[in-house]
Structures are given as structure tokens and as C-alpha cells.
C-alpha positions, 0 to 999 in steps of 0.5 A: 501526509506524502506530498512528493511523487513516488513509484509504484514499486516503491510504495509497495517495498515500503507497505511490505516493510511496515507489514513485516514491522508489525507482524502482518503480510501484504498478499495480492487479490488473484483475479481479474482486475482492469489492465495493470491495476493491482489489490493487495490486502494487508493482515494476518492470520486470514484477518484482513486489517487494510487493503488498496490498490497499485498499477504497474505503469512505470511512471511515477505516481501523482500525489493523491495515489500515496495519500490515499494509501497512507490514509486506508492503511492509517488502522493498522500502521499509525497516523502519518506512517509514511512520515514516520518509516 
């Protein structure tokens, strides 16, 4: 589990790279979402594996954002991937 304060901008360089790791794209959901809050769906092939959701607030994320994401994107990735990259 992540238990240090992260961007948003980070967390998804990091999601993008653990994709390209194992052969699957990140894509953003177009829409109309609420403010700056973003969708993003992880797959290939027009299979989605796992999706989660960023803002764009330039100050850091708490804790529970990153858990969160580890834990949804744990299918595809592995346990405890974000340790792991």
C-alpha cells in the first residue's frame, strides 16, 4: 500500500508506464464529467481490464486517492504494484 502524498500528474505517468509494461493503454473517457475530475480506462484490444478517476487540482493527493487506484488497477498490474515500479 502507498502511504506518501502524490500528484495527480504523477500517478498517472506511473499508471501509463505499468500499462506500456504490460502491453495495455490508458485512454481518457471524453464526456461530461464534474469540474476537473477525470475517467480513464485501462485495456487493450477495446477490452477494458480496469478504470479509476484523477482531478486536476495542482496540490497533492491525500492518501486514500493513490490506495484506491492501486487497489482497482490490482487485476491487471499485480498486488502491490506501486511498490513494486
Amino acid at each position: 500500500m502507498v502511504d506518501k502524498r502524490t500528484r495527480a500528474r504523477v500517478l498517472l505517468a506511473l499508471v501509463r508506464r505499468m500499462a506500456r509494461k504490460n502491453g495495455l493503454r490508458v485512454e481518457e473517457l471524453k464526456g461530461r464529467w464534474e469540474g476537473s475530475h477525470k475517467h480513464y480506462v485501462v485495456g487493450a484490444d477495446g477490452e477494458t481490464t480496469g478504470c479509476f478517476g484523477l482531478t486536476d487540482h495542482p496540490r497533492g493527493l491525500g492518501r486514500t486517492v493513490p490506495q484506491g487506484i492501486e487497489d482497482s488497477l490490482e487485476h491487471p498490474f499485480g498486488e502491490k504494484w506501486m511498490e513494486k515500479s
